[in-house]
N, CA, C and O atoms as a GROMACS GRO file, in nm:
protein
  332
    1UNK      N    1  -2.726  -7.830  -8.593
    1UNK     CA    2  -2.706  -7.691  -8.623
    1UNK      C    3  -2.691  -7.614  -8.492
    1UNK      O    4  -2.776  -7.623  -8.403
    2UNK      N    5  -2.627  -7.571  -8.485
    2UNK     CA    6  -2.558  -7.493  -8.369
    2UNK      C    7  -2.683  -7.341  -8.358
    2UNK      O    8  -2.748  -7.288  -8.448
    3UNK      N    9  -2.679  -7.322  -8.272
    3UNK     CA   10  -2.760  -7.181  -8.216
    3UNK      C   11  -2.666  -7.082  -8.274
    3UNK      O   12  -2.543  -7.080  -8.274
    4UNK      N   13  -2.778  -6.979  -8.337
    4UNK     CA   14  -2.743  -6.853  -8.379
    4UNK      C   15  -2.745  -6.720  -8.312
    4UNK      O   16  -2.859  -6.675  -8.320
    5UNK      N   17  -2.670  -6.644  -8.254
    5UNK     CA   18  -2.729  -6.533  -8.187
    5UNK      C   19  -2.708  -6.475  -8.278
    5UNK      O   20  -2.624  -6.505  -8.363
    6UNK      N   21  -2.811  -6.340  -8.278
    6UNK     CA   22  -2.788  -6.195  -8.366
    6UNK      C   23  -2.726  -6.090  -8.302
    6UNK      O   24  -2.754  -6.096  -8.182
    7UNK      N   25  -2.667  -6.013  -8.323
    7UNK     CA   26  -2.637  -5.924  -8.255
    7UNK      C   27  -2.702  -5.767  -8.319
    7UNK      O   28  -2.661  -5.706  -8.417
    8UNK      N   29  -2.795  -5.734  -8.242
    8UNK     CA   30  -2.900  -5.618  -8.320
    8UNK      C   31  -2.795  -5.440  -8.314
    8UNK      O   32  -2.775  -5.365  -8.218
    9UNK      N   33  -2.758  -5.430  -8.438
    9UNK     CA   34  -2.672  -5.308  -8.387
    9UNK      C   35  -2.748  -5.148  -8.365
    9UNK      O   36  -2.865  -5.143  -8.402
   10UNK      N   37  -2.708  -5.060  -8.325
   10UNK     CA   38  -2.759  -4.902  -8.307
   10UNK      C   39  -2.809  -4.893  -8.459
   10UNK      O   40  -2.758  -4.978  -8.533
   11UNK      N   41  -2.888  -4.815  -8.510
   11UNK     CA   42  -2.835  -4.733  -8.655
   11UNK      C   43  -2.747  -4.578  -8.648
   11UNK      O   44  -2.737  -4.507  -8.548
   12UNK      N   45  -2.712  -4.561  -8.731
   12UNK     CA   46  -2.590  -4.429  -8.773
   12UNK      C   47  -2.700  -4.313  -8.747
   12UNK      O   48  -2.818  -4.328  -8.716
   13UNK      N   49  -2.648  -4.227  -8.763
   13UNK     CA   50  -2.699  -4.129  -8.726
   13UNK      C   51  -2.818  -4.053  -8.857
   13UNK      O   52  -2.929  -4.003  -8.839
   14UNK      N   53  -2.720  -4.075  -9.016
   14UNK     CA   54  -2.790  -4.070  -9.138
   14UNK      C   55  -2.955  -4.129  -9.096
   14UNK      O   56  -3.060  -4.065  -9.093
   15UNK      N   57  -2.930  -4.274  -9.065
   15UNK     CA   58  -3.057  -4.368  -9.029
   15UNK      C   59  -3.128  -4.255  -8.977
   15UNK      O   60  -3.223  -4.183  -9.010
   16UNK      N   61  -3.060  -4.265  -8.898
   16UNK     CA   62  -3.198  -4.189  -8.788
   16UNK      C   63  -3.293  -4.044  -8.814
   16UNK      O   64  -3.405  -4.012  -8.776
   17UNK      N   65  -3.180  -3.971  -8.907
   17UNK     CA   66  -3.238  -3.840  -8.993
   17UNK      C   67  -3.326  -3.861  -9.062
   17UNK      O   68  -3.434  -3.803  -9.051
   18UNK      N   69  -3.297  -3.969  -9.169
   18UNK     CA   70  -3.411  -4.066  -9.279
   18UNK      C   71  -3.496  -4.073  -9.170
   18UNK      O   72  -3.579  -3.991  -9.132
   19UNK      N   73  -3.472  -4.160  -9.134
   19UNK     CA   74  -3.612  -4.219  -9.041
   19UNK      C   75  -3.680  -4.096  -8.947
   19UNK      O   76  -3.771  -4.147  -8.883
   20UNK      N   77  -3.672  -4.014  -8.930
   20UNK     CA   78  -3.787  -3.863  -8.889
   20UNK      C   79  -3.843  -3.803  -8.990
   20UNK      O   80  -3.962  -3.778  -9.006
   21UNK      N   81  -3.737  -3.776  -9.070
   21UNK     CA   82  -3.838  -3.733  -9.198
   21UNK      C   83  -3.934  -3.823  -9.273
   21UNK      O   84  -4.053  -3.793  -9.282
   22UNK      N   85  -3.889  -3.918  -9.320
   22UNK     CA   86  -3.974  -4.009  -9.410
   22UNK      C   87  -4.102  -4.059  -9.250
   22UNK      O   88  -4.218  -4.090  -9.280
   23UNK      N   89  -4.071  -4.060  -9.144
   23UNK     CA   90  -4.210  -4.106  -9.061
   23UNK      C   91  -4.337  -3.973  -9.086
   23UNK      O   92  -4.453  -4.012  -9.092
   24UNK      N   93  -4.305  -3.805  -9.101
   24UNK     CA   94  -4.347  -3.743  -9.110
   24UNK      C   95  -4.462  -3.764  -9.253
   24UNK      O   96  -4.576  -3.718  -9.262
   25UNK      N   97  -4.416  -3.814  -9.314
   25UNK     CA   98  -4.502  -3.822  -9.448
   25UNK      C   99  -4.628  -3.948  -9.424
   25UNK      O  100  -4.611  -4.066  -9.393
   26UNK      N  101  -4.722  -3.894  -9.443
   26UNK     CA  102  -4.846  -3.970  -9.448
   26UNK      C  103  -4.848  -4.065  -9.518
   26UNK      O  104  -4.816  -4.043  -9.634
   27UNK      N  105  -4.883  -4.200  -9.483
   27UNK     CA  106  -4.886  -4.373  -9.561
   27UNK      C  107  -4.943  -4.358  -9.692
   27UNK      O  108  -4.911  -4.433  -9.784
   28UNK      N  109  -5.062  -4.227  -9.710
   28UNK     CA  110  -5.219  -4.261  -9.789
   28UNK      C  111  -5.072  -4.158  -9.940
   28UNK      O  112  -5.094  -4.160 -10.062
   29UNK      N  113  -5.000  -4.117  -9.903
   29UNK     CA  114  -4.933  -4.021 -10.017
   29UNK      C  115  -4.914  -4.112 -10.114
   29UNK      O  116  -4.960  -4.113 -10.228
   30UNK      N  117  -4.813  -4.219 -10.037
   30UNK     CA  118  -4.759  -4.343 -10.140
   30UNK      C  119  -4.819  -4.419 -10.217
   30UNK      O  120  -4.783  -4.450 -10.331
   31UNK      N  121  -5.014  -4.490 -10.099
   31UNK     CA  122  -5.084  -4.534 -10.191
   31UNK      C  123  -5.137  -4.465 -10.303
   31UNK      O  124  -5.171  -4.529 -10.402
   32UNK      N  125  -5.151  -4.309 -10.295
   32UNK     CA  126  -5.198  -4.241 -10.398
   32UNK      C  127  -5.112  -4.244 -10.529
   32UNK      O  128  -5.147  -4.247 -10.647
   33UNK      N  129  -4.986  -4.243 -10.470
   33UNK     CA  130  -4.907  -4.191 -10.581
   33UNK      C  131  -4.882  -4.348 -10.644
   33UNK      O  132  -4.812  -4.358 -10.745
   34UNK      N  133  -4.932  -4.453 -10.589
   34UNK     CA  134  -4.894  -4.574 -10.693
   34UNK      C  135  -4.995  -4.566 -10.791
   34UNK      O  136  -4.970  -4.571 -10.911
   35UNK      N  137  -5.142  -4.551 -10.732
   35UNK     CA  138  -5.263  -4.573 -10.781
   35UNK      C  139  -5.263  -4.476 -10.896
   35UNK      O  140  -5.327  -4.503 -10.998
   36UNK      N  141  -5.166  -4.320 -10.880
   36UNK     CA  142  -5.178  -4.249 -10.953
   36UNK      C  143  -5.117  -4.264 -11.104
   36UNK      O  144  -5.159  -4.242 -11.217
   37UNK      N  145  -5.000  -4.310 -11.046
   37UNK     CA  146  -4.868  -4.358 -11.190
   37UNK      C  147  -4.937  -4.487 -11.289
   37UNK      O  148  -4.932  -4.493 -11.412
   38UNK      N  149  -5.011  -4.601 -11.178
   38UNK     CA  150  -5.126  -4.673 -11.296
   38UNK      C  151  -5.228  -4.613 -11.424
   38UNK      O  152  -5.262  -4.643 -11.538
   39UNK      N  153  -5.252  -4.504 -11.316
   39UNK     CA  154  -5.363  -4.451 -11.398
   39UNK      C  155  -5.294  -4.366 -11.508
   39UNK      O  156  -5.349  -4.363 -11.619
   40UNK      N  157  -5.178  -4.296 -11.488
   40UNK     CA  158  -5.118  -4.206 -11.561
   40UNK      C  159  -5.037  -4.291 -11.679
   40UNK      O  160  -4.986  -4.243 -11.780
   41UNK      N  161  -5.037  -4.424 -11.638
   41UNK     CA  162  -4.940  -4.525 -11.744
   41UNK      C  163  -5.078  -4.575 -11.816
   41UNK      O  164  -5.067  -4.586 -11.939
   42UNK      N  165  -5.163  -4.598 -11.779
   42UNK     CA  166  -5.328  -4.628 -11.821
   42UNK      C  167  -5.356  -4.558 -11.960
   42UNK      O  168  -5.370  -4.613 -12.069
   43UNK      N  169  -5.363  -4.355 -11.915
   43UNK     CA  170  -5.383  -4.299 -12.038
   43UNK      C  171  -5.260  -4.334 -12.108
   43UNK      O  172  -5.270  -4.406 -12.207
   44UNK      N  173  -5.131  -4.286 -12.066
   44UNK     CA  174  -5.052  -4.307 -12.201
   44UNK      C  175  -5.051  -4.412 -12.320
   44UNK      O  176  -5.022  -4.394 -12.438
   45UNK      N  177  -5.086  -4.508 -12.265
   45UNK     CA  178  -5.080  -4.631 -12.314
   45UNK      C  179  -5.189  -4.618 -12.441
   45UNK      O  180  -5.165  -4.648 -12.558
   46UNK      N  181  -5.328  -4.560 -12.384
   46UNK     CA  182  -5.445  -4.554 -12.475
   46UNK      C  183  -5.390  -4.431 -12.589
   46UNK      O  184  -5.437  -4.423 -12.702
   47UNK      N  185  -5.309  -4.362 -12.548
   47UNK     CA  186  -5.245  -4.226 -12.606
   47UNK      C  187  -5.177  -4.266 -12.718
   47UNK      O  188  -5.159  -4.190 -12.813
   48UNK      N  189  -5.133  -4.395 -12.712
   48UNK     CA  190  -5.044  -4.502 -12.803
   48UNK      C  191  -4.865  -4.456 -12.742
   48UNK      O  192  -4.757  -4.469 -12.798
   49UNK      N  193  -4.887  -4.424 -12.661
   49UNK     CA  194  -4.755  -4.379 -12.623
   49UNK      C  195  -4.634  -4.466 -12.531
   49UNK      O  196  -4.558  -4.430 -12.442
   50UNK      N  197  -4.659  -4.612 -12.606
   50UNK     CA  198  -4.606  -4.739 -12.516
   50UNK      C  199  -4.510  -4.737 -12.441
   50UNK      O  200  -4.525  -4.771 -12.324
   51UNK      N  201  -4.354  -4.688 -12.504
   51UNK     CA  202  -4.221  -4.671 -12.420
   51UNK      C  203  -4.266  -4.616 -12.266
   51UNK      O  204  -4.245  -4.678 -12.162
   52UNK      N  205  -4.322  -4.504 -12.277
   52UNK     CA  206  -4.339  -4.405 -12.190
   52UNK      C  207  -4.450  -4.460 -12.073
   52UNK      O  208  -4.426  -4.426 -11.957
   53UNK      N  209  -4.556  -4.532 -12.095
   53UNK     CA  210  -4.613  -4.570 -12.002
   53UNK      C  211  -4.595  -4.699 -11.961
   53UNK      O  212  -4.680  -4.747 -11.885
   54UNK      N  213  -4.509  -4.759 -11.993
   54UNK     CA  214  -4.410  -4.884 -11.928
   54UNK      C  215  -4.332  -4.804 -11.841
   54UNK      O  216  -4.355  -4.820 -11.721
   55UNK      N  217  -4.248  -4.724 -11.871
   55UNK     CA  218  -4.208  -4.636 -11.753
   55UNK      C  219  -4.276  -4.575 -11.645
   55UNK      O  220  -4.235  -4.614 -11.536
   56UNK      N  221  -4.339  -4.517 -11.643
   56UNK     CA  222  -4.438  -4.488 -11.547
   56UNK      C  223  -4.540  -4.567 -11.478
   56UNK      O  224  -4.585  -4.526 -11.370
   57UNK      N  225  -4.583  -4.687 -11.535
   57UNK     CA  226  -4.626  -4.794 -11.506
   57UNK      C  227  -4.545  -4.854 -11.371
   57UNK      O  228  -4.595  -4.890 -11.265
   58UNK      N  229  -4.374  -4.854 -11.419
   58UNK     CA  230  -4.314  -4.930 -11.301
   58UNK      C  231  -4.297  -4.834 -11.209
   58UNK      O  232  -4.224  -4.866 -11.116
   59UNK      N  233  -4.337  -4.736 -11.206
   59UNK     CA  234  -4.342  -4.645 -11.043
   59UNK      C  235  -4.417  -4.686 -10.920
   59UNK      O  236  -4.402  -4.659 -10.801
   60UNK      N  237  -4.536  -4.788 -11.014
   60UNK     CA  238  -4.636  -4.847 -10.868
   60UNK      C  239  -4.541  -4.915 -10.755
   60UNK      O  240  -4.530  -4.871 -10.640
   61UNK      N  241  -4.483  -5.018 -10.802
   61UNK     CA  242  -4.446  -5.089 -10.701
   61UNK      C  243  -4.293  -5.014 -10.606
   61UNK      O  244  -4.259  -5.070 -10.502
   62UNK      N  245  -4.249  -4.943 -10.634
   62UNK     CA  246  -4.108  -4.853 -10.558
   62UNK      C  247  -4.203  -4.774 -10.513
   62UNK      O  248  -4.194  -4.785 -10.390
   63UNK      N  249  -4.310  -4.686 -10.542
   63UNK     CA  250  -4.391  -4.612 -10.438
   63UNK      C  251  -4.506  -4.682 -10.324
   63UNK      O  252  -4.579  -4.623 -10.245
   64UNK      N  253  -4.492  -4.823 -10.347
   64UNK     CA  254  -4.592  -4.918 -10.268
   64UNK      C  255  -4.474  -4.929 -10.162
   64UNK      O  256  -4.494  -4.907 -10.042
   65UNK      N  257  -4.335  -4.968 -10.218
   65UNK     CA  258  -4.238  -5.046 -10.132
   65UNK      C  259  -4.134  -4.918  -9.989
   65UNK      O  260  -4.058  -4.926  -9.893
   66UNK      N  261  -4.211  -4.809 -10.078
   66UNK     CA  262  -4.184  -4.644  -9.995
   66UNK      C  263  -4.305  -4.645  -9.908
   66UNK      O  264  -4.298  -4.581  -9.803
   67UNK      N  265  -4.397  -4.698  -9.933
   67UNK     CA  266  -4.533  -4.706  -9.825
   67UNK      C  267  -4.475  -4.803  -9.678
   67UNK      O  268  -4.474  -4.802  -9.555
   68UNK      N  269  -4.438  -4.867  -9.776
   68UNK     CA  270  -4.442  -5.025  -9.658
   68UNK      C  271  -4.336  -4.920  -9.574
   68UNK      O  272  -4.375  -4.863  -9.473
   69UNK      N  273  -4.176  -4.898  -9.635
   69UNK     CA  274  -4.075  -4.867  -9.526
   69UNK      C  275  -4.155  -4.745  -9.450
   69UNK      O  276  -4.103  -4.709  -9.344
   70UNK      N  277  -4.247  -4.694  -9.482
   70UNK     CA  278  -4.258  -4.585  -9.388
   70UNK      C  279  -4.357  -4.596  -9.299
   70UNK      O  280  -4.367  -4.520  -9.202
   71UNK      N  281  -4.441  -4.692  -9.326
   71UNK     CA  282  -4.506  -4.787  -9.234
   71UNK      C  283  -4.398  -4.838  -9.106
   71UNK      O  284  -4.413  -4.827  -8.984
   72UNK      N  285  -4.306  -4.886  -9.169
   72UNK     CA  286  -4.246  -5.016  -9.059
   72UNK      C  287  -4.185  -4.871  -8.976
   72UNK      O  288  -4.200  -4.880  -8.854
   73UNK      N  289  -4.117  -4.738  -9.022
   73UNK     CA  290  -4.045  -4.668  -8.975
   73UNK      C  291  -4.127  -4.608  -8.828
   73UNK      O  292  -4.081  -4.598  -8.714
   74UNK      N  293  -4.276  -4.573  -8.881
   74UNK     CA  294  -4.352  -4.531  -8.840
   74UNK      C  295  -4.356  -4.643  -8.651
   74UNK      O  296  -4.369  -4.594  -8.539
   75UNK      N  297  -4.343  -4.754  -8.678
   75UNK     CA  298  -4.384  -4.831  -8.574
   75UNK      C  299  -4.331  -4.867  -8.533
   75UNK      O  300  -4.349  -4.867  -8.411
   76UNK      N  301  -4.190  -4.944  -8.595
   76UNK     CA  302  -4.097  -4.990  -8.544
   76UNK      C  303  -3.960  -4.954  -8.606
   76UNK      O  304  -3.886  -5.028  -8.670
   77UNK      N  305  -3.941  -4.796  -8.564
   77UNK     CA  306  -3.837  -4.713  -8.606
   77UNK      C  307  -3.698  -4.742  -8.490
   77UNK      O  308  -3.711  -4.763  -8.369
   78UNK      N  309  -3.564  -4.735  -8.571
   78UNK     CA  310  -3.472  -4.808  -8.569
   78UNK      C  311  -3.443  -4.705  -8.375
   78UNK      O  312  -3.348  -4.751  -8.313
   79UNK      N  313  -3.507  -4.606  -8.314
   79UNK     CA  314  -3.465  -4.547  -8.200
   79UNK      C  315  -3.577  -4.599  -8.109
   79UNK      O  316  -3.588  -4.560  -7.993
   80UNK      N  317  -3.676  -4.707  -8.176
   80UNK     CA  318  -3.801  -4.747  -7.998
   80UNK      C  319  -3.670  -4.754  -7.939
   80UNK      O  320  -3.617  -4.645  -7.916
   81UNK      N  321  -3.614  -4.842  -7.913
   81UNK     CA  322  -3.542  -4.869  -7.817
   81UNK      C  323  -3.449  -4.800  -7.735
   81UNK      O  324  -3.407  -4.841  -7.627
   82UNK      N  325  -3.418  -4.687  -7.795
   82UNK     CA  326  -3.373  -4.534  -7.726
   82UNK      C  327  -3.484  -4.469  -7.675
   82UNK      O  328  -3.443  -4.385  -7.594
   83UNK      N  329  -3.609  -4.466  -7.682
   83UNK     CA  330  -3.751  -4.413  -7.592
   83UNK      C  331  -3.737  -4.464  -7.447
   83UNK      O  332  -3.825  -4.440  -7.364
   0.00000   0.00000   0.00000
């Protein structure tokens, strides 16, 4: 197998807008708001209100996976290397 180089490119400028704003937002928002949509799919469910808290239920994991990117943005945002 032959050697692979990568070639790591700039990001666009969009990137880089995303990535200031979303670093501004606190990590603990996202865990709240997963922990919150469980709990809020929790009552519905006891509410007998099934459709509806299957929906809201799947908000945990897209607001966990909004934690993580703003984690990684936070540390290893696409401009270190412009610092």
């Amino acid at each position: 197998m032959k050697d692979q180089k990568f070639e790591y490119r700039k990001e666009g400028e969009v990137t880089k807008a995303i990535e200031e704003q979303t670093s501004k937002i606190p990590s603990s928002i996202f865990l709240w708001s997963a922990i919150g949509s469980i709990g809020v799919s929790l009552t519905l469910k006891i509410l007998k209100k099934d459709h509806l808290a299957l929906f809201v239920g799947q908000w945990a994991a897209p607001f966990l996976l909004f934690g993580i990117y703003n984690k990684i943005v936070k540390t290893e945002g696409s401009d270190k290397d412009d610092k």
